[in-house]
Structures are given as C-alpha cells and as structure tokens.
C-alpha positions in Angstrom: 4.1 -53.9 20.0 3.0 -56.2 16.8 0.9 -58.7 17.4 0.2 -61.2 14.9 -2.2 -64.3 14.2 -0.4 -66.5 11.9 -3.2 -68.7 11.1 -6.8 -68.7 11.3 -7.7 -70.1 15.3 -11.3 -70.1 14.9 -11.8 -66.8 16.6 -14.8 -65.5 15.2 -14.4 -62.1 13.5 -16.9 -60.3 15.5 -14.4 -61.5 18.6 -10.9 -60.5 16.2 -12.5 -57.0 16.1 -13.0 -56.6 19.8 -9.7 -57.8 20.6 -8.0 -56.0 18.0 -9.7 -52.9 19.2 -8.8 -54.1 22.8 -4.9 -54.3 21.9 -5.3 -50.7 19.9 -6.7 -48.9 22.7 -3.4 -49.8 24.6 -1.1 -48.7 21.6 -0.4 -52.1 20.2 -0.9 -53.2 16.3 -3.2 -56.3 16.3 -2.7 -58.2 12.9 -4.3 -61.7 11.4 -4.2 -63.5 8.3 -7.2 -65.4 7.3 -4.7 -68.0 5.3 -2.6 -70.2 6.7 1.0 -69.6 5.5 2.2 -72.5 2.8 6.2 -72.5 3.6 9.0 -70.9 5.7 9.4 -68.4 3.3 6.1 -67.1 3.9 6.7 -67.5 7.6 9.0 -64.8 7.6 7.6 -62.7 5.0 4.5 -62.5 7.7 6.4 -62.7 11.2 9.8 -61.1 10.6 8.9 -57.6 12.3 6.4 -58.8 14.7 7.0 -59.0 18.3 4.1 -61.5 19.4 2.9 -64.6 17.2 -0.2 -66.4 17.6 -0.4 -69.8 16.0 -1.9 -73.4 16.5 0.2 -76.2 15.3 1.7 -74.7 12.5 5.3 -75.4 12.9 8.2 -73.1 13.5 11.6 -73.7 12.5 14.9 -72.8 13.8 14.8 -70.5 10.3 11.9 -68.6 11.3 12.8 -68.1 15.0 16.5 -66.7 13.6 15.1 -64.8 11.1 12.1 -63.1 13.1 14.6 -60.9 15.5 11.6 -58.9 17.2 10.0 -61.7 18.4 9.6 -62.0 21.6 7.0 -64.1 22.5 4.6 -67.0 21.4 0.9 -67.6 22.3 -0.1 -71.4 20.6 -3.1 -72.2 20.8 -2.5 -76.1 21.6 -1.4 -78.1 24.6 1.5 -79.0 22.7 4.3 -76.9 21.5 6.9 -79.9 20.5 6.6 -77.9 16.9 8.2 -75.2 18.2 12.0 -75.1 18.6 12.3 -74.5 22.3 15.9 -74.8 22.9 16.2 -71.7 20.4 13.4 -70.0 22.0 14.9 -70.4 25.7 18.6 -69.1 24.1 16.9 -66.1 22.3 14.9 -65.4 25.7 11.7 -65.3 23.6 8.2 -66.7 26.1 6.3 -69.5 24.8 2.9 -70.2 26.3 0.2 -72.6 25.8 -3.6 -73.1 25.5 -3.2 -75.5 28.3 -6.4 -77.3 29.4 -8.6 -75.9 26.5 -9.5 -79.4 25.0 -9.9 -81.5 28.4 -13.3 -82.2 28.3 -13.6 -82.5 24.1 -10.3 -84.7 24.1 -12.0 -87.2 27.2 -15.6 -87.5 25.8 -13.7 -88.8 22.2 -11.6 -91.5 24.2 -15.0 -92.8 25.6 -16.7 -92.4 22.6 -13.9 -94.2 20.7 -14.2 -97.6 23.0 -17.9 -97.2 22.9 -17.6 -97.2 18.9 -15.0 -99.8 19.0 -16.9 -102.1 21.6 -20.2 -101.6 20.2 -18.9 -101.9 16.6 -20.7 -98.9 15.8 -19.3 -98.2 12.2 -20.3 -101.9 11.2 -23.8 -101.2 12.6 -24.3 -98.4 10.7 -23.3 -100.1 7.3 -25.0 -102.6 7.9 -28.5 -101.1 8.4 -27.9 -99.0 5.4 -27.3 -102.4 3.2 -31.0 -103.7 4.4 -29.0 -106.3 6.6 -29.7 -107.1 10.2 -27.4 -107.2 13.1 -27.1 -111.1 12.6 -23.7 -112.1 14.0 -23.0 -109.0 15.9 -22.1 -109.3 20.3 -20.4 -105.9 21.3 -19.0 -105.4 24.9 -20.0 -102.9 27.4 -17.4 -100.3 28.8 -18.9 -101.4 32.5 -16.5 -103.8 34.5 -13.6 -103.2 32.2 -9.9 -102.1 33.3 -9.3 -99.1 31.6 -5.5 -98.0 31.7 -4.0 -94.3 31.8 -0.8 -93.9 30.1 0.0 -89.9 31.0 -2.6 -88.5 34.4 -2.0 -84.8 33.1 -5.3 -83.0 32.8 -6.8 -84.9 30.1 -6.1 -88.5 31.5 -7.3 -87.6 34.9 -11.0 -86.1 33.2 -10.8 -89.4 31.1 -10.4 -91.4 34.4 -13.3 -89.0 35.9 -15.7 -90.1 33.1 -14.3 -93.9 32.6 -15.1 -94.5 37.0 -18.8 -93.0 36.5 -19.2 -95.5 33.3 -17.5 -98.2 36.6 -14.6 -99.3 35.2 -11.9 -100.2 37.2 -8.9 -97.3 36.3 -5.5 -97.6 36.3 -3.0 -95.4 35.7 0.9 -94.9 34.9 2.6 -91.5 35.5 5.9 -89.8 36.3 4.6 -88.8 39.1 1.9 -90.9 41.5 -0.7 -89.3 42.6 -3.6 -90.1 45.6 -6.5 -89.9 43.5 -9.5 -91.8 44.9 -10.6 -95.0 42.6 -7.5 -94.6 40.6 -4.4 -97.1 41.2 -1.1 -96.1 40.0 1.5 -98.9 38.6 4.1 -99.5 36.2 3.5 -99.1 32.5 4.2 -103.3 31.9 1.6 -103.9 34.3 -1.4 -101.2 33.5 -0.4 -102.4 29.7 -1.1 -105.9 30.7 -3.9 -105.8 33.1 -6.1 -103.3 31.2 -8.5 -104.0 28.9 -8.6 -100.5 27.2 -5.2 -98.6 27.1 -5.7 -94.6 26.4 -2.4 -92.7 26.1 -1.9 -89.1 27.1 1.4 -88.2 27.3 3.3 -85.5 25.9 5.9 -86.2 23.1 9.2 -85.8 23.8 12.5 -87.3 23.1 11.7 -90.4 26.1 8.1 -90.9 25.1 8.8 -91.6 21.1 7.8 -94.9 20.3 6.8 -95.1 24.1 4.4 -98.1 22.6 6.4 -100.4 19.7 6.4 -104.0 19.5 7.3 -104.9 22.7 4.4 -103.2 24.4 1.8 -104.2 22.3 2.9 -108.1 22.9 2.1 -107.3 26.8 -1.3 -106.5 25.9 -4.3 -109.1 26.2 -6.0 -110.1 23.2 -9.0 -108.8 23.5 -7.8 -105.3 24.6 -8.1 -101.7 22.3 -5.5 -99.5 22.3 -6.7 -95.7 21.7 -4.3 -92.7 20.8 -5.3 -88.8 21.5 -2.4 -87.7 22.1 0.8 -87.7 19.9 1.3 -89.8 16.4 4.7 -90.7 17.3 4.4 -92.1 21.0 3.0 -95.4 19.2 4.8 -97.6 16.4 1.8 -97.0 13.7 3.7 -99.7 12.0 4.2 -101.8 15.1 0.2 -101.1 16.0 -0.7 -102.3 12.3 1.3 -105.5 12.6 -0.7 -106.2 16.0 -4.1 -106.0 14.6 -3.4 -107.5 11.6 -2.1 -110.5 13.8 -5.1 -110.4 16.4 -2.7 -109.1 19.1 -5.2 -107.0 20.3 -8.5 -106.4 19.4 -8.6 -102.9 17.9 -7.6 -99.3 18.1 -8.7 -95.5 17.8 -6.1 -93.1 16.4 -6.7 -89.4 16.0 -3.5 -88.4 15.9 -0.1 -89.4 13.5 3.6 -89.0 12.5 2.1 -86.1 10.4 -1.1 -83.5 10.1 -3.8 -85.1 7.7 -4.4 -85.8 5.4 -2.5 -89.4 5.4 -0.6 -90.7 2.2 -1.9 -93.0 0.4 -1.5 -96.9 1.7 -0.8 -95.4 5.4 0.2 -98.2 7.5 -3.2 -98.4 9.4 -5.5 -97.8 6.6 -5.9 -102.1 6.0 -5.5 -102.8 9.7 -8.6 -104.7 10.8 -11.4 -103.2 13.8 -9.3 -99.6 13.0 -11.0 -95.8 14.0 -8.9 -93.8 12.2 -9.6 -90.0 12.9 -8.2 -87.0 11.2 -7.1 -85.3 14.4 -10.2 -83.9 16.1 -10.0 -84.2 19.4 -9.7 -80.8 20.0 -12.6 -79.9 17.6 -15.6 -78.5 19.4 -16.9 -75.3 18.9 -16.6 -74.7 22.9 -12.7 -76.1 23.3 -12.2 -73.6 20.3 -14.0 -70.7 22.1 -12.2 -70.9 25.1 -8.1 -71.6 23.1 -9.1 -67.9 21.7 -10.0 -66.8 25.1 -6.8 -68.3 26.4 -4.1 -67.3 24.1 -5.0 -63.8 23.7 -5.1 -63.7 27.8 -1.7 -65.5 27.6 -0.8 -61.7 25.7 -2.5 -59.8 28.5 -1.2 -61.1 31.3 2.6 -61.1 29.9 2.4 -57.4 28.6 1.3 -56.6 32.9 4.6 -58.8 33.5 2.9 -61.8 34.9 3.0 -64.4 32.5 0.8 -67.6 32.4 1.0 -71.0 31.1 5.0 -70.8 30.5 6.2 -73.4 28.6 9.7 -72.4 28.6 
C-alpha cells in the first residue's frame, strides 16, 4: 500500500526514516511532504493514488475524499476529526482514526495555567515591571476554594478536574453521560454555568454543541467568573463572549481555539474585549504530546494493516 503524510506532524526525520524503513520492510511505499498542501487542488495532486493519508487538521473535503478512489483509510493526528467529511468516509467504507488522548496532559496544564494568568493578572504584571511601575493597584485571586466547572468529562476534562481538586477547588461537572468520580459532582449545564466560578469547556463540536455557549449562557454566569475555551472555536458565541466582557458579565476569558486556524483577521471580535487571553491554538503544542501523536498515528497504520483497528472514529 501507499502511505502518505500530507503535512508535516512534527515527526522528527530521524523517526520518518525508521518508520519509513519500518513500512518498506513490509512491502509498503511510505511517502511525506515537508509542505503543507495550499488548496484542494494540491490535495489531490498529492493523495489521489494513495491508499493511507496521514494528516493533522488540515481539512478534507467531500472533493478530495471523491476524487482520491484508493483511499482507504485516515490516520489524523488530532482528537478531532470534525474536518473530515465523515458521512462520505462511512459511505465510501474508508477507516478514520484518531490521535486520541495525545494532548491530555498539555491541553489540562494550559486550562490551569490560563486561570492562574487570568486570576493573577499575569500579563499586566509583566508590563508593568517592564515600564519601571510597581504592582500599585493590583489584588489577584487564588485558584484555591473556587468552583471550577467542567463542560465535556472526556479525557481532557476529567485530567483538568484531576489537577483543578489537587489545586482544592470544588469541581463540577456537566456530561452526557454521569459518571461516579470521587470529588466531582455532576449537574445540569444551567446550574455548573451558574454556580462555578471558572467554566472550562471540553466538548467535541458537533452539530448540538455549536454555539453550546451564546448569550443566554453567558447571562447565567456570575460576574466575577472566567470563562476558558480549549476545545472548539465554534461551541462559544466569540461575538456573544466579546459582548459579555465588554459589559462586565463576567470577569474574563482564555481562548485558544476559534471559528478558524490562526492567524485571526484583523479587528477579530475578541481582540478589544477587556481581561482577554487570546491564544493561537496551542494547547496541543508540547514537544512530548507531539512525540507521542507520531507514535499514535503511525500505530493507528499498524494495527489496521493486522486487521485490528484502533481509535475508530467511524
């Protein structure tokens, strides 16, 4: 079979060359791009006669899944595959794993680290010192004592609950499904929305979960609560969320994540909102989470060519 790397994955090249030697040895062509293809055009150009496709969150249209008719399977190196057309890939029988649980512990400590800098003011510090000022006027909070609601208890949410109890705050949680976790108390979304003092979301985005948090939601948060956003751009109303801050609604917010990949146009809805973190997506962005997505997509390969596929998305 053809296996190809679409786009660069952070596999280092000593690594590419022991894997491509790896797939070789077993017959198979191992092929990677160091380039990340510009348009669907080039998609195709690269993919059409390949049978396995490697790729992060570079999106895949219905075009490219019609027009690539040896594919048979997809290895993305993310959590999320809502870029891929999975309806299409279920009708054309063609696998699609995921790098699931690669960026657990990075995604977690950058949610605590977030409402540390947003409690602590940390940014403002920082300017401040380097403008010969002092800290006059400045009171942060602690993260100790404070309610700190889970919207999504996949993987990620329950390490950020893990980390958020050792810090002792008081966690709640809203999920599908409940779960008995110890120190963790599942309710309703109004009510961990309303009763938290730090809301972290960590849901997946799907066609229910799009604008999960608009207007509405923010109003049932208190005042002085921060809102913080991991997971997907579009399960907030960024234009809702600027509204709130800009009114004092709440108290401040962390986003990493947005409708779209940085970088942002210019005059993004959030870029004027007051006591705003904005990050340009890296969450994921540690040199071990990358290390071990390499480790996981090419095993996602190995195990599917021996007929036992893992992390199935479809």
């Amino acid at each position: 079979m053809r296996i190809t790397i679409l786009e660069p994955i952070g596999i280092t090249p000593n690594s590419l060359l022991k894997i491509k030697a790896n797939f070789e040895s077993s017959g198979h062509e191992f092929i990677t791009y160091d380039n990340r293809p510009e348009n669907n055009a080039e998609i195709i150009k690269l993919a059409r006669n390949t049978d396995v496709l490697i790729l992060s969150n570079l999106p895949l249209s219905e075009d490219v899944i019609k027009q690539c008719e040896c594919l048979k399977m997809i290895s993305v190196a993310f959590a999320g595959v809502d870029h891929i057309p999975m309806d299409l890939c279920r009708e054309k029988n063609i696998l699609v794993s995921n790098a699931a649980g690669y960026s657990n512990h990075a995604v977690a400590e950058l949610v605590i680290g977030s409402a540390i800098n947003l409690y602590r003011k940390l940014n403002w510090c920082d300017t401040q010192t380097k403008k010969s000022n002092t800290r006059e006027g400045f009171l942060g909070s602690e993260l100790h004592g404070k309610t700190f609601g889970i919207i999504g208890f996949g993987e990620i949410g329950s390490q950020v609950a893990h980390i958020a109890n050792a810090f002792g705050c008081k966690v709640l949680a809203f999920s599908r499904t409940k779960k008995d976790i110890a120190n963790v108390e599942f309710l309703d979304l109004e009510t961990v929305l309303e009763e938290s003092d730090i809301v972290s979301i960590h849901v997946p985005l799907t066609d229910e979960t799009k604008h999960l948090i608009g207007e509405k939601e923010l109003l049932l948060l208190k005042p002085s609560a921060i809102l913080i956003n991991t997971a997907r751009g579009a399960i907030i109303d960024n234009a809702a969320l600027a509204s709130a801050l800009k009114k004092s609604l709440i108290a401040g917010t962390a986003v990493d994540v947005y409708e779209k990949e940085p970088p942002l146009e210019k005059g993004y809805t959030l870029f004027d909102a007051p006591n705003t973190i904005l990050l340009p997506h890296i969450g994921y962005a540690t040199k071990e989470a990358i290390e071990l997505r390499g480790e996981i997509v090419i095993k996602n390969i190995e195990t599917w060519i021996k007929g036992n596929p893992q992390n199935v998305m479809n």
